[in-house]
C-alpha positions as CSV (number, residue, x, y, z in Angstrom):
1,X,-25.5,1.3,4.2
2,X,-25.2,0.0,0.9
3,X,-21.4,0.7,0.0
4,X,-19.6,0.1,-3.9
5,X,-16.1,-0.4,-3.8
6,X,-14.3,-0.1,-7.2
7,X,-10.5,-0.2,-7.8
8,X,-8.9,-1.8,-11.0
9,X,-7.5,-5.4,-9.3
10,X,-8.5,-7.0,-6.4
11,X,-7.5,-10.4,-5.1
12,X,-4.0,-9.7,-5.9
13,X,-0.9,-8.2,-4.6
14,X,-0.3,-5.0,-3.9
15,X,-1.1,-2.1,-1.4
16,X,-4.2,-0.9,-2.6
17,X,-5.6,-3.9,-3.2
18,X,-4.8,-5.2,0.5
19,X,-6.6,-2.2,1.6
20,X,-10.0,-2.1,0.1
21,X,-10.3,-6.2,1.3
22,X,-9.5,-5.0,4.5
23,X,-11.9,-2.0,4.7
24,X,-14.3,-3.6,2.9
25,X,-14.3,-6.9,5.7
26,X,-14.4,-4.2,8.2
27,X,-17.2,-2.5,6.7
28,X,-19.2,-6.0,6.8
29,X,-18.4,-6.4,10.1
30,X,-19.9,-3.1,10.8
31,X,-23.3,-4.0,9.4
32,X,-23.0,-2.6,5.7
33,X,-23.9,-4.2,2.3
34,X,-20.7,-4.2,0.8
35,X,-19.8,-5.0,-3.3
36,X,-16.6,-4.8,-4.9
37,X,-16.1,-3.9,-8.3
38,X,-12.8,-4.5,-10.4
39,X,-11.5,-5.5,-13.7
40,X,-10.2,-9.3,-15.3
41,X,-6.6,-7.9,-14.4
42,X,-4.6,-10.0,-11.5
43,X,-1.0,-7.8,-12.8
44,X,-0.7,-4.5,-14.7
45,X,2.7,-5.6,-15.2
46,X,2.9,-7.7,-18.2
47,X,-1.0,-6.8,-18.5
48,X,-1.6,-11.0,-17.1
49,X,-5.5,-11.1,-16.6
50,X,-7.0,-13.6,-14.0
51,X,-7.6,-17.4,-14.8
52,X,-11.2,-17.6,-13.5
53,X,-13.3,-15.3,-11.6
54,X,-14.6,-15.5,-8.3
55,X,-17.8,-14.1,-7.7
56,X,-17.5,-13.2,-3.5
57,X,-14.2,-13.2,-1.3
58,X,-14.5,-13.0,2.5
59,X,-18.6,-13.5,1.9
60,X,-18.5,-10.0,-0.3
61,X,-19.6,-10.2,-3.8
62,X,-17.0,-9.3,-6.2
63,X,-18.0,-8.5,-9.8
64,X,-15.3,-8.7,-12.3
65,X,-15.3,-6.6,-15.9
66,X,-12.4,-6.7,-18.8
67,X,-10.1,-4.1,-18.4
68,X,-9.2,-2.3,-21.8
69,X,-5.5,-1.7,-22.2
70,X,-5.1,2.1,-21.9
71,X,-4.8,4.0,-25.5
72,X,-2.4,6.4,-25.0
73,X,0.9,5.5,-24.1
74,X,2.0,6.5,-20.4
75,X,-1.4,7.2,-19.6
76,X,-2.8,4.8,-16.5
77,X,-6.5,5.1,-17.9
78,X,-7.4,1.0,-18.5
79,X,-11.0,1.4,-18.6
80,X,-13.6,-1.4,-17.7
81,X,-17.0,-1.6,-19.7
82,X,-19.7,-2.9,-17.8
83,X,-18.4,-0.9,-14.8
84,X,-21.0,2.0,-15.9
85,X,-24.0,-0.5,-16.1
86,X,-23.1,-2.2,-13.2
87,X,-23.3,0.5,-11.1
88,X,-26.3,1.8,-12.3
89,X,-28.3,-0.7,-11.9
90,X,-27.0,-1.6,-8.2
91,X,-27.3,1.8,-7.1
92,X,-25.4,2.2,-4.1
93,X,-26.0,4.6,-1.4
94,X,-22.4,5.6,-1.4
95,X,-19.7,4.7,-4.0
96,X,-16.1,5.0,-2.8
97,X,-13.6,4.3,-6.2
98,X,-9.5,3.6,-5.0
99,X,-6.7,5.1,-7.2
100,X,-5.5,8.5,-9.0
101,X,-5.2,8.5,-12.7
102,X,-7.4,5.3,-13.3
103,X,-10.0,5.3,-15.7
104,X,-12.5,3.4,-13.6
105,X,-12.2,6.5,-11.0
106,X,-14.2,8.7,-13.8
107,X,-16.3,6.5,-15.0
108,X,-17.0,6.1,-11.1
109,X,-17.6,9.7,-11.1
110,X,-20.1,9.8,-14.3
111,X,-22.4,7.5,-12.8
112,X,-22.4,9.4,-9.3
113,X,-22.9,12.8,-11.3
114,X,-26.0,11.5,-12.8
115,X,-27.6,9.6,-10.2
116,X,-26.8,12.1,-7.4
117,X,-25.0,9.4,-5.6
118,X,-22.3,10.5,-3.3
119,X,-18.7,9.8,-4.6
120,X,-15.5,9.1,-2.5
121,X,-11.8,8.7,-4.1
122,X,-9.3,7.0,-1.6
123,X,-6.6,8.4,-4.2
124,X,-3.3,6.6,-2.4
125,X,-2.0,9.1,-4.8
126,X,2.0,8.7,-6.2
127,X,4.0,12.1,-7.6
128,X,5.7,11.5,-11.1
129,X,9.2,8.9,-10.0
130,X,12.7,10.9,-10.4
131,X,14.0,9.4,-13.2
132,X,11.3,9.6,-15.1
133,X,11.7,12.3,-18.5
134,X,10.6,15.2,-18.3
135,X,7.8,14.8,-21.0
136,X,6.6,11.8,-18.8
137,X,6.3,14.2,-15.8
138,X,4.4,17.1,-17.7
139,X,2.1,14.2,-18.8
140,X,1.3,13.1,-15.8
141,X,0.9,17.0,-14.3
142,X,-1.5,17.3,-16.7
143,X,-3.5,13.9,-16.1
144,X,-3.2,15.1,-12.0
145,X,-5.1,18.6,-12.9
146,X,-7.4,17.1,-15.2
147,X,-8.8,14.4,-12.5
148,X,-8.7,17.8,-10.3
149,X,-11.5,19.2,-12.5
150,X,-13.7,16.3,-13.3
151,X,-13.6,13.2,-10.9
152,X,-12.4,15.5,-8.1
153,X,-15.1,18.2,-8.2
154,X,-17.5,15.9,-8.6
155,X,-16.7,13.8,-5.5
156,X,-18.0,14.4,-2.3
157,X,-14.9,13.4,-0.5
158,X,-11.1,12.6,-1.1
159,X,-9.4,10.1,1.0
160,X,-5.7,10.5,1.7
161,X,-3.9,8.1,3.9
162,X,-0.9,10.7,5.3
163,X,-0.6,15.1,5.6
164,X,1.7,14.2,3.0
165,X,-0.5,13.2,0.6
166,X,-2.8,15.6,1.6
167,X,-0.6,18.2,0.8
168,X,0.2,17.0,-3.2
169,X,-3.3,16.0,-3.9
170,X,-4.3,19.5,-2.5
171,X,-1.7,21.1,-5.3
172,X,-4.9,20.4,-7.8
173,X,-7.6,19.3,-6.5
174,X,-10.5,20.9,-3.9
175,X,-8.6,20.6,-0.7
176,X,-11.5,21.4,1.6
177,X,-12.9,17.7,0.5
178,X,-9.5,16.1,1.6
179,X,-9.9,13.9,4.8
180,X,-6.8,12.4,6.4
181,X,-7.9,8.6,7.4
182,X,-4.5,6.1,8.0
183,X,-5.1,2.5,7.0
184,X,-5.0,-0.4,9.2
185,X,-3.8,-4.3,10.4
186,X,-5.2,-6.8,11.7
187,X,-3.0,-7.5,14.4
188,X,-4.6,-10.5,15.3
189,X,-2.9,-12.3,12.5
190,X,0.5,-10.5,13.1
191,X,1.2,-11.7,16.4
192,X,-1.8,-11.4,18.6
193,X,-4.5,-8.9,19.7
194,X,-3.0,-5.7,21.1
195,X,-2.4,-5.7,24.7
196,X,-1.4,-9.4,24.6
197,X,2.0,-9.2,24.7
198,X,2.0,-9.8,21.2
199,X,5.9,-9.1,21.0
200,X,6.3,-12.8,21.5
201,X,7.1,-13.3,17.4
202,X,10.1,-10.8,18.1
203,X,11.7,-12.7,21.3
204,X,11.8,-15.5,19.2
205,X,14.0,-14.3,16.4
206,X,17.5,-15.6,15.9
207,X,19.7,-12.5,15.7
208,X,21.4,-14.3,12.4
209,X,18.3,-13.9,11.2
210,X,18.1,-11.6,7.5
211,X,17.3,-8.4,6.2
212,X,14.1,-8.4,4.5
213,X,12.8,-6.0,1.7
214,X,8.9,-6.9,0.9
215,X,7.5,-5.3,-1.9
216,X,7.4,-5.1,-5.6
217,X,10.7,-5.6,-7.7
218,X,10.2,-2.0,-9.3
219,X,12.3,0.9,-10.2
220,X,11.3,3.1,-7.9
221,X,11.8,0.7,-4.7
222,X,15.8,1.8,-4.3
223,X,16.7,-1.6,-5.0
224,X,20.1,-0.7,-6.9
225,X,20.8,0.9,-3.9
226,X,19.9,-1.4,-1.4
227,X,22.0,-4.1,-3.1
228,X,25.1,-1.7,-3.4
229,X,24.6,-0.6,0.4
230,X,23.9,-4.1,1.5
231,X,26.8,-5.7,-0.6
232,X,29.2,-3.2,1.2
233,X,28.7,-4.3,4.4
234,X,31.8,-6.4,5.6
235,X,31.6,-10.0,5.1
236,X,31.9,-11.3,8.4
237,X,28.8,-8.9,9.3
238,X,26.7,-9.3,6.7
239,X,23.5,-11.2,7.0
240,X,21.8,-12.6,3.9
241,X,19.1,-10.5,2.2
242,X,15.7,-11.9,1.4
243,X,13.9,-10.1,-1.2
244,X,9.8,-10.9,-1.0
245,X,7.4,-9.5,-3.7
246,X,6.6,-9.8,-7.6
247,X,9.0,-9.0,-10.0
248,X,8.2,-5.5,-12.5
249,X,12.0,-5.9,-14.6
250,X,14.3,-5.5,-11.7
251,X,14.8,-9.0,-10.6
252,X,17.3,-9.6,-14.0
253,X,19.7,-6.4,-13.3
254,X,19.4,-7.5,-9.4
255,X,21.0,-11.1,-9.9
256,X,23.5,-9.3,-12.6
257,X,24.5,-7.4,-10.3
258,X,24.8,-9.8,-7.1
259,X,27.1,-11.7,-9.5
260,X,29.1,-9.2,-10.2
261,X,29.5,-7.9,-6.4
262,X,30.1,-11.8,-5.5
263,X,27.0,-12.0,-3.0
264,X,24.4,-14.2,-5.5
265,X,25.1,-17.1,-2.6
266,X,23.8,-14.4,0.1
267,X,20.2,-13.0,-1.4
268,X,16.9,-14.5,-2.3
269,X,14.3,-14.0,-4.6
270,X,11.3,-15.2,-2.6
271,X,8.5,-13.8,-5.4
272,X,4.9,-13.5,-3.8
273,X,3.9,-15.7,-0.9
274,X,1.0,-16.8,0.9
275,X,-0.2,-15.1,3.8
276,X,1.4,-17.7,6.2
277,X,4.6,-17.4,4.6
278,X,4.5,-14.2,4.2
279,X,4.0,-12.9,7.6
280,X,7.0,-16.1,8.7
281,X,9.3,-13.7,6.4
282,X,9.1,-11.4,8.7
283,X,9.1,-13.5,11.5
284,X,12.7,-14.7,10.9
285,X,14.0,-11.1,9.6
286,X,16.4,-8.9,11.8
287,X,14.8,-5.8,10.1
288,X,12.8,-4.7,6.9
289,X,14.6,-2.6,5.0
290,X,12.5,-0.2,2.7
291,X,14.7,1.9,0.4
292,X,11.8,3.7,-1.6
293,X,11.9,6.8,-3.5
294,X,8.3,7.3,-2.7
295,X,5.9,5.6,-0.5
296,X,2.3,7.4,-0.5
297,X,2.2,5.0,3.2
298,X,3.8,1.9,3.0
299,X,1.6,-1.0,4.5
300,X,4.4,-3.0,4.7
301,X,6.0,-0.3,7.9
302,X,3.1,-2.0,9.5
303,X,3.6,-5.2,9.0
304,X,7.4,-4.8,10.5
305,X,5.8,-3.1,13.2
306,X,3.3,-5.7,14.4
307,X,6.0,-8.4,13.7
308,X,8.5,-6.2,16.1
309,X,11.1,-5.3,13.3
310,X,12.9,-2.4,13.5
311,X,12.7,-0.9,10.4
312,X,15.5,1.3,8.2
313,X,13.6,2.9,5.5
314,X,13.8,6.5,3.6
315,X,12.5,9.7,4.6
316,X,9.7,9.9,1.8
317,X,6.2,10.8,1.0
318,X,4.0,9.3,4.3
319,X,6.7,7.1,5.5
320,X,8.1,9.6,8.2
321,X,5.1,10.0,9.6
322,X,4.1,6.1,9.8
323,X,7.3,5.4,11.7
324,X,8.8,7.1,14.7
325,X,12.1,8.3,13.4
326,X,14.8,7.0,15.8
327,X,12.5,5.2,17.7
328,X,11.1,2.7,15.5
329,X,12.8,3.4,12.7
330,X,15.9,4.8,11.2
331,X,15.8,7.4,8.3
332,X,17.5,8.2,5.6
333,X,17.9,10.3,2.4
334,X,16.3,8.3,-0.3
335,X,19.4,7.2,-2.9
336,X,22.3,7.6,-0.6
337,X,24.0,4.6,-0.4
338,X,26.5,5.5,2.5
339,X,23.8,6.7,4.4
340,X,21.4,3.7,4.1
341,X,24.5,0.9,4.6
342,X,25.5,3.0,8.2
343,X,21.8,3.0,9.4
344,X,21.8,-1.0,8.5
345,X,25.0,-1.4,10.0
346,X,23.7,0.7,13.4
347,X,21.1,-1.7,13.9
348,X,23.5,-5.1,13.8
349,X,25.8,-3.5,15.9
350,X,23.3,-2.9,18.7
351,X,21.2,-5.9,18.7
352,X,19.5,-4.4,21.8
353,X,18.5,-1.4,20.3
354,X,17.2,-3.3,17.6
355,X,14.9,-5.3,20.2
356,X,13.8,-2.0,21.6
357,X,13.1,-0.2,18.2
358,X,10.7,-3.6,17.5
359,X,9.0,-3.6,20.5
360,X,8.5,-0.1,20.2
361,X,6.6,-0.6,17.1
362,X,4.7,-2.6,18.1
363,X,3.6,-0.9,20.9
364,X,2.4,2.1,17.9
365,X,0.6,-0.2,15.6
366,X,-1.0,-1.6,18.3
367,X,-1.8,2.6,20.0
368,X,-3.1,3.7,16.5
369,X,-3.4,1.2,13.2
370,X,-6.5,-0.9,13.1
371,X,-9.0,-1.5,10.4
372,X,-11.7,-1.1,12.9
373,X,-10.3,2.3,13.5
374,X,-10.1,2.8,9.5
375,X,-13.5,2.0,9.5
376,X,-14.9,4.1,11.7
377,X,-13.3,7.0,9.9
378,X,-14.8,5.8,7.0
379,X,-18.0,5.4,7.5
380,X,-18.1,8.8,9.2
381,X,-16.8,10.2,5.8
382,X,-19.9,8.2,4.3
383,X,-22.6,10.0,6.4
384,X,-21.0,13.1,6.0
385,X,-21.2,13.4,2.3
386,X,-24.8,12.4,2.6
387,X,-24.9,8.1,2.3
388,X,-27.8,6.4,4.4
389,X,-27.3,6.5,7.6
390,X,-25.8,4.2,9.7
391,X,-28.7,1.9,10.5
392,X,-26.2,-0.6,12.8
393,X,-26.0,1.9,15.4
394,X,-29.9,2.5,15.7
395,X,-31.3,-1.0,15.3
């Protein structure tokens, strides 16, 4: 079938964006026609736009369109002219638009409403953050109702990733369209195809090895706490911390703050990596650490898992049901220092638990995470709501 993906940056770091190249590869491989549509934009923070503009990635055409700064302050509606036309023209059989509160979601939906073309929002949907005001949070209500009555009744289907998520996004919008599909990995690149005793990057990890965080440098990542918890560990037991992902204002107060504890010799900025470097972050880690105040899924639970890192992470949005709590992962409250530096602390105690929690993790990556699988689920979402049908399966 001829399927149009369309989220706001692709190419670039970030969950979303490593999911629709994923799904949309996997959806190649499957036998459909597969275009991706996105903005200019390679960072929201800092609004840095893209220095040329590749026209396929992974043999899939990409078209690219400005993105127009949003006009309204603390509203995430960058538009993308062009987007309309574009996808008017093409004419998918199915269009399937990535992200909640985005304006190229509704001007997904416009076209769909007028051509009669079925619509699917994968809305990896994120509540209001804790600290934000309280205006901020009505604001934000408000935007989550409206996409409930426009974008959302006009789609065909909504694609959450966790029962979590299914749950808010239900709190205002048509819950009978919801459909629970989990992303993927490709567990061929992290560590071998499953049944392979892939395991073999985790029995080569020097237990004074690091603890790795992988993500992006934001507010809403527990950073300030990890640091705190982390710094508190006794010296003598304390293995450096490696800190992998784009900075969004928190690397300054981070390095302030190292100084200050006297542990700036013990952490590392790493910033974004390549793919090879990367996945050899995790390679060399003890455990990922993910200290989040809200995680709609986390892709980067699976990535420690096919890698065979135990993970300590908090019990937020879809990450409890991604991990298996005490045996993969340890969980706790999101903010609570004590609680986070003890569950840290658990793990270098025991190295041997910490082999078994890895290998366990793998073992459920490998039981129920692939793209293939994501896929599948997909494109059975895709014939449902009335796309062509699946002409790889009858040829």
């Amino acid at each position: 079938m001829k399927v149009a993906q369309v989220l706001l940056r692709y190419d670039a770091p970030g969950g979303v964006e490593t999911h629709v190249r994923e799904l949309s590869s996997a959806l190649r491989r499957a036998g459909d026609e597969v275009k991706v549509y996105a903005s200019d934009l390679y960072s929201e923070q800092g609004w840095v736009r893209r220095p040329e503009s590749s026209r396929s990635l992974d043999g899939i055409p990409v078209e690219r369109f400005p993105a127009v700064k949003r006009l309204v302050p603390g509203l995430t509606l960058p538009l993308m002219p062009g987007l309309l036309h574009a996808l008017d023209r093409d004419r998918p059989e199915v269009i399937h638009a990535h992200s909640h509160r985005y304006g190229h979601v509704l001007q997904s939906a416009l076209v769909a409403g007028a051509r009669e073309i079925p619509l699917v929002v994968g809305t990896h949907y994120h509540p209001a953050d804790p600290w934000e005001p309280a205006s901020k949070k009505a604001m934000l209500r408000v935007q989550d109702h409206l996409f409930g009555m426009t974008a959302y009744r006009t789609a065909s289907a909504l694609i959450v990733e966790t029962r979590r998520e299914a749950s808010l996004v239900g709190e205002f919008a048509p819950s009978a369209k919801v459909r629970v599909i989990p992303p993927g990995i490709d567990l061929g690149v992290w560590g071998g195809s499953p049944g392979s005793g892939a395991s073999s990057p985790r029995t080569a990890r020097k237990r004074d090895g690091y603890l790795l965080f992988a993500g992006r440098l934001a507010p809403n990542k527990g950073l300030r706490v990890l640091l705190e918890a982390w710094a508190g560990l006794p010296k003598d037991a304390r293995p450096p911390l490696v800190l992998v992902g784009s900075d969004w204002g928190l690397r300054g107060p981070l390095e302030a703050r190292a100084r200050v504890l006297g542990v700036s010799s013990e952490i590392r900025f790493e910033g974004n990596l390549d793919p090879a470097r990367y996945r050899a972050a995790f390679a060399g880690a003890r455990a990922l650490v993910l200290p989040s105040e809200y995680e709609a899924f986390g892709l980067v639970l699976l990535e420690a898992m096919a890698s065979s890192l135990p993970v300590v992470a908090t019990s937020v949005g879809g990450i409890p049901e991604v991990v298996e709590e005490g045996r993969t992962a340890l969980l706790v409250p999101s903010g609570d220092e004590g609680r986070l530096r003890e569950a840290i602390a658990t793990l270098l105690r025991d190295p041997a638990r910490a082999e078994e929690m890895g290998a366990a993790g793998r073992e459920r990556v490998e039981r129920l995470y692939s793209w293939e699988r994501t896929s599948r689920s997909v494109r059975e979402v895709y014939r449902e709501v009335g796309a062509a049908p699946d002409r790889s399966r009858s040829s």
